[in-house]
Every structure is written in structure tokens, then in C-alpha cells.
N, C-alpha and C positions, 0 to 999 in steps of 0.2 A: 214368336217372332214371325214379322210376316214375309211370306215367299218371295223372294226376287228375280225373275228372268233375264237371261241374257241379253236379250230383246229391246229390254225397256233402255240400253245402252245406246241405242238406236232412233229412239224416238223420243223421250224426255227432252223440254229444253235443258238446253249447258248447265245454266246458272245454275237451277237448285239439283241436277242430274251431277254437277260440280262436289257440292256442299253436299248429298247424300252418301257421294262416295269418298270425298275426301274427311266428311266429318270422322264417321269412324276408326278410318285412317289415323284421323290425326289422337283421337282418343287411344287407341291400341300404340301407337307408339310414344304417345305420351306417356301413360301406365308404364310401357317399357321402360322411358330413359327413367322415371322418375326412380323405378327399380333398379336402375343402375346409378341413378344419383343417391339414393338412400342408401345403397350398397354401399356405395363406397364414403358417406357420411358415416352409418356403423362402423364401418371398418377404421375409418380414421379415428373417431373416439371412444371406440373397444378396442382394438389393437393395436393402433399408433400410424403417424403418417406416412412412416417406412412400407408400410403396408398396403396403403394406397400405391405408392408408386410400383411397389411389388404388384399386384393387379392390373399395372398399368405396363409393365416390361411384359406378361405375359398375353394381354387382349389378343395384339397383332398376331400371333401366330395361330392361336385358339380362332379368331374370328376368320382366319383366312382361311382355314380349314371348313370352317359353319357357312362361308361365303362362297364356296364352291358349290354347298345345296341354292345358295340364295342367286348365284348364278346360273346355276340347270332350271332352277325354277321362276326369274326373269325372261331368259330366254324363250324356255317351251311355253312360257304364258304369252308373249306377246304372239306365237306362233298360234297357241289357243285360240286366244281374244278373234285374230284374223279368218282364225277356222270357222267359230262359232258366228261372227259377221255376215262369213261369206256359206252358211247353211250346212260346214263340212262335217258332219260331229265325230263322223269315224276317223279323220286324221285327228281333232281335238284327242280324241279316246286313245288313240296310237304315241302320241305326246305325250300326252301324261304319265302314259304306262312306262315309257321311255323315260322319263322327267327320273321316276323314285328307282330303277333300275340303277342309271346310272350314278346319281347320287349315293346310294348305296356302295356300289365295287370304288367308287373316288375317294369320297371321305372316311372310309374304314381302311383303306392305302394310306392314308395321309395320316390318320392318326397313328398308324402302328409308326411310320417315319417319324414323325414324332416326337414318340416314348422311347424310341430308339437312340436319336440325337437329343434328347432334353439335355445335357450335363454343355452341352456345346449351344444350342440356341438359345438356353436364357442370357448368359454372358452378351452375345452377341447381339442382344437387342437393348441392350445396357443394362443385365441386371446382375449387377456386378457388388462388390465390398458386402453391403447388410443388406442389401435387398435380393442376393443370389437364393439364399435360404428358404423366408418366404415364396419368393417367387415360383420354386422348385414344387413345394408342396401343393400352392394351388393350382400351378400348372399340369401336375399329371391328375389332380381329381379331375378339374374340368374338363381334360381329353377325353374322360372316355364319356361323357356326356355327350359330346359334340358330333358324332354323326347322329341324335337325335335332333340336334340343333340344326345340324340343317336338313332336314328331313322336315322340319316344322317352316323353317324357312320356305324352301321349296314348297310343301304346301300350301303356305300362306299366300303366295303371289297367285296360286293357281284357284283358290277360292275367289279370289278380286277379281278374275278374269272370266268366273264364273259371274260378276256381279253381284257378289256375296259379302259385300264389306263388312258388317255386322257381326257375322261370320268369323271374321279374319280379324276383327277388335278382339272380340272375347279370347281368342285365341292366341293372341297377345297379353291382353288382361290377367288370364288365368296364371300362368306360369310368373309372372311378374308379382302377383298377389302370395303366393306359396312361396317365392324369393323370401319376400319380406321377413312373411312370419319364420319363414324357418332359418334367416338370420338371427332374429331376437331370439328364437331357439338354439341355436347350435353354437352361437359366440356370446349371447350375453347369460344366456339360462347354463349352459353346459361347459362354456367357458372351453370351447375345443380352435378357437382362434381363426389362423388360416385356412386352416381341414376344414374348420365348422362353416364359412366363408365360402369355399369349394362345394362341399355337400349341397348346400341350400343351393346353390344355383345350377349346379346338377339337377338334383329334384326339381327345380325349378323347368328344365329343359323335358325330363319325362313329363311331366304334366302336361306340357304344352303337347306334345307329341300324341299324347291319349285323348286329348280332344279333337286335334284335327285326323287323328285316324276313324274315331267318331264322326266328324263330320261327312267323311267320305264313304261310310259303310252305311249312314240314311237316308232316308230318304232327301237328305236339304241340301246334296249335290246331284248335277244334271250328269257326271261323268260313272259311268257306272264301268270298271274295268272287268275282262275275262283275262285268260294266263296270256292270249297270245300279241294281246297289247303289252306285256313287259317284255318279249325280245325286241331288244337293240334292233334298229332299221339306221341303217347308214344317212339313206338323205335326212329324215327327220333329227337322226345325230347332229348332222351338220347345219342344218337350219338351228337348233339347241344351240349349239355352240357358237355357232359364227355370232348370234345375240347374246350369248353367253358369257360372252370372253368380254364384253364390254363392262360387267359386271364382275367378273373376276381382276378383269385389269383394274378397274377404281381400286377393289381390296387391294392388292397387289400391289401398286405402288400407296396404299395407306399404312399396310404394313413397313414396305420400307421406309415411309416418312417417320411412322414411331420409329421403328432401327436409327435411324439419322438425328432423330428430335433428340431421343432418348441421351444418344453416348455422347453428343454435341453439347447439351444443356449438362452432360454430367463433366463433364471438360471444363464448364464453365464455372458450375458450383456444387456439384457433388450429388448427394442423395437428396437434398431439397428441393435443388433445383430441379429433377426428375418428377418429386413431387406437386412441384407448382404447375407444371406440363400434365399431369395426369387431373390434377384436378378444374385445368383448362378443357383437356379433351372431353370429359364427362360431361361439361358447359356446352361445347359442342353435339354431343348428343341430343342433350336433353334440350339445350334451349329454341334446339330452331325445329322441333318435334313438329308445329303447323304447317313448317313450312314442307317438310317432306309428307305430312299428309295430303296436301296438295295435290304434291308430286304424285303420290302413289293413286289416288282417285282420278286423277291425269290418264295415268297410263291406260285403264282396258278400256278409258270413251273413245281415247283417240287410236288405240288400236282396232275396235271393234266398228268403229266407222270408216277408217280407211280400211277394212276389210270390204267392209259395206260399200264402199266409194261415195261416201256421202261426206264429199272435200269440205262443204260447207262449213258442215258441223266440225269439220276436223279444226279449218281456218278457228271458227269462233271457240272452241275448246282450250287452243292456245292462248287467245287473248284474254280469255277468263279468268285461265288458270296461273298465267303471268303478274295479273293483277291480283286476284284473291292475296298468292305467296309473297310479291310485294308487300300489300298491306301487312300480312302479321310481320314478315321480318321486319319493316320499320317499329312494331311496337314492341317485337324482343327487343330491337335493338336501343332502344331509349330504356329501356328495365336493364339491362346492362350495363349501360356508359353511368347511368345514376346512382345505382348499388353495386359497384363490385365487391366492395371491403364486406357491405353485411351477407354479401353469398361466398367469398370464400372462407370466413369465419364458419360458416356451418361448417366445413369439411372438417375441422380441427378441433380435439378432446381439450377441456380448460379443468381436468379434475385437479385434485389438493395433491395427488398422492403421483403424481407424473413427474418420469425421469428428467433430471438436465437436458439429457438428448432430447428427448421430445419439446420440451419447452423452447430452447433454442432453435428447431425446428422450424416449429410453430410461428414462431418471430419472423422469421427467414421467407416463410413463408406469405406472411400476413404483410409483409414489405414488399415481396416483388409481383403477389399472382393478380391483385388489382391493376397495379398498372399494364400486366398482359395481358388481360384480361379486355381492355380499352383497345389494347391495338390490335388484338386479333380479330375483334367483331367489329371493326371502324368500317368495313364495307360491308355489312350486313346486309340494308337495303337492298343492293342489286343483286343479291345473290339466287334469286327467283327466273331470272333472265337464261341463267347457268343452268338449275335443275332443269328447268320444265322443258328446255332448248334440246337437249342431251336427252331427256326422256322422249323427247317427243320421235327423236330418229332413231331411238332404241322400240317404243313403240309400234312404228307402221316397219320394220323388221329391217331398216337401215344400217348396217353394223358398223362399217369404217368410221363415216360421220359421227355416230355415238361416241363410236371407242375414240374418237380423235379426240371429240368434246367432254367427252367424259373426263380423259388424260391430260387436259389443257389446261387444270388449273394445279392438279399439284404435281403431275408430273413433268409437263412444259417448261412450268413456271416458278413452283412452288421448292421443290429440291432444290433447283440451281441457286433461287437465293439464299437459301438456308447454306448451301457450302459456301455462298460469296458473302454477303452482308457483316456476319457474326464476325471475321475477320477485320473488317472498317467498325463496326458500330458496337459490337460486342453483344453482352444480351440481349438489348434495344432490336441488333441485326435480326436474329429471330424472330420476337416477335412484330416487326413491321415485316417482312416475306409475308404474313399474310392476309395485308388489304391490300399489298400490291399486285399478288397472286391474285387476288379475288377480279380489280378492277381487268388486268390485261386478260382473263380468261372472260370475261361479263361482255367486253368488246369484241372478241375472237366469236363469241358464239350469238352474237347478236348480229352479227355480220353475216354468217351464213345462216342464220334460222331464216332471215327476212329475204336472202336469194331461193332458199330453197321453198318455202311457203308459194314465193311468187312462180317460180318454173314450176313447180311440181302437182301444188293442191288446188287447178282450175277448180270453178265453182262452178256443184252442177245444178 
């Protein structure tokens, strides 16, 4: 693989400086969702759809935990990105070291809290009647996985920042690849179900974890830490954080929107309808996977050049990468509205020998998730405006702006309709909250991206 410099963040044009860094991007997280799409395809036709939605009661709290690495490690990278820009490597080196310290002491707190209240927080994120059970078992495997999860997180931002995207695909790649197979192992070969469901994606989380601790112990990172880059430094804490928290609040309130989706849709129809939501969200992962590669090859150009003060590149960065994530989400978006019925049929088992329950299900299913499925992606297109707007003031180390834009589409906008709607329109309410969510936040941040580009990024 050949070497890549920080440098060349700096001096490449955009366009293919774009497309280098967002291609791998978008491969590594493509791998990823499709490993979460596939997951939860096995699961729904080895285990049953109850099980799906059981995976889907426990994400929220599992990823919010994994998102506090993904947050120490957004934050201390955009801090990187500007260090490495502006020549500083010993603060770069001071950050990083800070970056796995703190990750460490947070998310192994968070997991013991956790394991401690499980019998109370699956309930409370709707996983209630037949889905408490499952939900319970895959919940405590994949806790204790999850401070490698984000430990892999947090690293992976910090290899992008290095300009290592290749790097940080495989590193996504690998763990996603061992999911699979140790799916088809542990629930169809060994027939160990939920546990075997939990296992694989544990193991899934070490793997990733032993790569990218490889990465940083060869020579193919420029960050080489001693012991006295892991004590905690206050300002660099708080630089970390104040970009941190922009990243932890998106989780944050994603988690509460599952808590909300979850017990609201199960109000409305029970353990299906929880499942028709779970196997929407995973659509949301997995389908707009381009678009957040974008995003993420976005982040260390425009960080590393307004470190640099090279405005220009910054201005044209934006406009690229605006357009690029435009273009794919209009062509998810037309692969959506024209197959939903033959992409939520994959989630669901059609074997000879399936219970009433499931079959009924199944039906319930196959009647409502297409039509949500339509309304939830109806503003797809502009959803390019939102990321890369939010990225871009989380990038040059902007925090409020982020954390506002960041919080403007589902926590603004996207909550409040979900408690109002569903009450006038019923299920229909749900799912339209969110293209309306999407347009009122698409406008909110297109309004300040265009004040602040013009007062802020003179051209030098």
C-alpha cells in the first residue's frame, strides 16, 4: 500500500484529493453497514423477526457507549488535522495520547453502568413482551465488547486525519468480514441463536481493534506516542471535548429518538411494528453509506487546510463535497422509492417449517415497512447540505455551530414531530416527521453555512 503524507492534504486538487479520501471511506463503511444489513438478514431468517427488533431495542445504548470513543476521537482528530496543518506534531502527539486515555477511563464507566441497570434499560427503550428476553442476552454479550468498539472508532478518525484513508477502510473491512463468517458459524452451523448473534459481533469488534493497534505500532503511522503523551492535559481535554460533545450529542439524542420510535411505534402495533422500524434504521445505515463517505473524506481536507489557512481550498472543499454527496443520495434515493417491497422481503425467513407467529409477522411487516420506507427517504437528496454543513464547523474546531447543526434535524425538529404527528395521523405521523425533519434542518444550515463561508473563509 503506498505511503500517504499529511501534506498532500494541502496541496492536491479537491476533486480527486475528494474522491481519494472519500472513496475508501465510503468502501469501509459500506462493508460495515452491509455487515449490519446482513446481520440482521441472518438473524431475521435464522432466528425470527422478533429478533431483529430485539437488536434493534438494544443498538441505542451499546452504540452510545461505542460513540463516546467515536466522539474523543472526532473531536481530538479535527484538533490533529489543525496541528498537523499548522506544523505542530508534538500537540498532534499530546492528543492522541489524550484521545485513547480518555476513552479508556469513559467507556469501561459506562459499560459497568450498564451491566448494572440492564433488567431496567432494555424495558425502557421498548423492549418489552417477547423481545425483553432476546434482547437481554445480546445486550450483555455485546457490552463487554464495546470499549474495544470504541477504541476502534476513536482510532479510525485518527488514521483519516493522519491521511490514511485506506488504512481506516480495511479497518473497517476486517471486523465486518469475521462478523459475517462467524454469523453463519455460531447461528446457522452451531445453532447458538442470539448468544451466537452477540459472539460474532464481539469477535467482530476484537479484530477490528488488533488491526488498528497494528497500525499504530508500524511504521504506516506518523504518530509515534511515549508514556508522557497519555496524561490527561486539561486544555487539550477541553479542546477534545468542546468538538466532542458535537459527536456525542448527535448519539445522544439518536439514542433517545430509538427510546421514542421504539415504545411509540409499539403503542401503535406492537412487536412488528418495532420490527418494521428496525429494519428501516438498518436502511438508514447502510443505504446512504456514500453519502457519509463523503463526509468523512470532507473532514481532515477541510480541517488541515484551515489549519493551513489555505481559505481557498477550504471554500472549494465545500462545494465539491456538497455536490459529490448530492449526487449519490439522489441515486440511493431512486433505488429506494422503486424497490422497497424486494428490499424489505430480504429481512424476513419464508421457510416451510415457521411458526404462526412469524408468519403473521412477516405479513404485518411486508404491508407496512415499504410504505415507510418511501416516506422516510422522500428528502434524501438534500440531505448533503446537512452533513457536510455540520461537518464542516465541526472540522475547522467550531463547536456551538456544529453542535447546533448537528442537533437541528432530529433533535430540533425530528422528536417534537414524532410526539405531535402520530397523535393527528397515526402511523403515517411517524413516518412523515422525517422529510419534514430533513427539509426544515436542510434550510436551517444552508442559511448559516453561506453567512459563515462569506464572513469567515476570505480567499487567500
Amino acid at each position: 500500500m503506498a505511503k500517504v503524507s499529511a501534506e498532500q492534504l494541502g496541496n492536491e486538487p479537491i476533486g480527486p484529493l475528494l474522491i481519494s479520501q472519500a472513496v475508501p471511506a465510503s468502501i469501509g463503511i459500506l462493508v460495515m453497514s452491509l455487515n449490519i444489513l446482513v446481520d440482521t438478514i441472518f438473524v431475521g431468517n435464522w432466528i425470527g423477526s422478533i429478533a431483529i427488533a430485539a437488536i434493534n431495542v438494544v443498538l441505542p445504548v451499546s452504540f452510545f457507549i461505542a460513540a463516546l470513543g467515536m466522539a474523543i476521537g472526532i473531536g481530538g482528530s479535527s484538533v490533529i488535522s489543525r496541528a498537523l496543518g499548522a506544523e505542530n506534531k508534538e500537540k498532534a502527539l499530546k492528543t492522541f495520547g489524550n484521545q485513547i486515555t480518555l476513552t479508556l477511563l469513559v467507556t469501561i464507566t459506562m459499560v459497568l453502568l450498564g451491566l448494572y441497570f440492564v433488567d431496567s434499560l432494555i424495558p425502557t427503550f421498548g423492549g418489552k413482551g417477547a423481545i425483553f428476553d432476546p434482547a437481554k442476552t445480546y445486550y450483555i454479550i455485546v457490552l463487554y465488547g464495546v470499549p474495544f468498539l470504541a477504541l476502534c472508532m476513536m482510532g479510525n478518525t485518527v488514521i483519516r486525519a493522519e491521511g490514511k484513508p485506506k488504512f481506516a477502510m480495511i479497518a473497517m473491512i476486517i471486523p465486518s468480514l469475521g462478523n459475517l463468517f462467524l454469523d453463519y458459524l455460531f447461528i446457522y452451523v452451531f445453532d447458538w441463536g442470539m448468544a451466537g448473534a452477540a459472539w460474532a459481533t464481539t469477535a467482530g469488534y476484537l479484530m477490528c481493534f488488533g488491526y488498528i493497534l497494528y497500525f499504530f505500532l508500524s511504521n504506516n503511522s506518523e504518530l509515534k506516542l511515549r508514556l508522557h503523551h497519555f496524561i490527561l492535559n486539561g486544555r487539550i481535554l477541553k479542546e477534545i471535548s468542546a468538538l466532542g460533545v458535537v459527536t456525542l450529542s448527535r448519539q445522544a439524542v439518536t439514542s433517545i429518538t430509538y427510546l421514542l420510535m421504539n415504545n411509540i411505534l409499539f403503542s401503535l402495533g406492537g412487536e412488528p411494528m418495532v420490527a418494521v422500524y428496525a429494519i428501516i434504521g438498518r436502511m438508514l445505515m447502510f443505504a446512504l453509506f456514500p453519502v457519509f463517505g463523503v463526509t468523512q473524506g470532507f473532514l481532515p481536507i477541510a480541517g488541515f487546510n484551515y489549519g493551513a489557512k489555505k481559505f481557498q481550498r477550504v471554500r472549494q472543499s465545500i462545494k465539491i463535497a456538497i455536490m459529490y454527496a448530492a449526487l449519490v443520495a439522489t441515486v440511493v434515493f431512486l433505488i429506494l422509492m422503486v424497490f422497497p417491497f424486494q428490499i424489505t422481503s430480504l429481512f424476513l425467513g419464508n421457510s416451510d417449517n415457521m411458526s404462526a407467529l412469524d408468519v403473521e409477522t412477516n405479513a404485518f411487516i411486508l404491508e407496512h415497512a415499504p410504505k415507510a420506507m418511501r416516506w422516510v427517504f422522500a428528502a434524501t437528496p438534500i440531505i448533503a447540505f446537512q452533513l457536510i454543513g455540520a461537518a464542516y464547523f465541526q472540522a475547522i474546531g467550531k463547536a456551538i455551530p456544529a453542535l447546533l447543526l448537528t442537533l437541528s434535524r432530529q433533535g430540533f425538529f425530528f422528536i417534537p414531530l414524532i410526539l405531535t404527528l402520530p397523535y393527528y395521523f397515526g402511523e403515517t405521523g411517524v413516518w412523515i416527521s422525517f422529510p419534514i425533519a430533513d427539509v426544515l434542518a436542510t434550510i436551517v444550515t444552508v442559511l448559516y453555512l453561506r453567512m459563515a463561508v462569506k464572513n469567515e473563509l476570505q480567499t487567500d
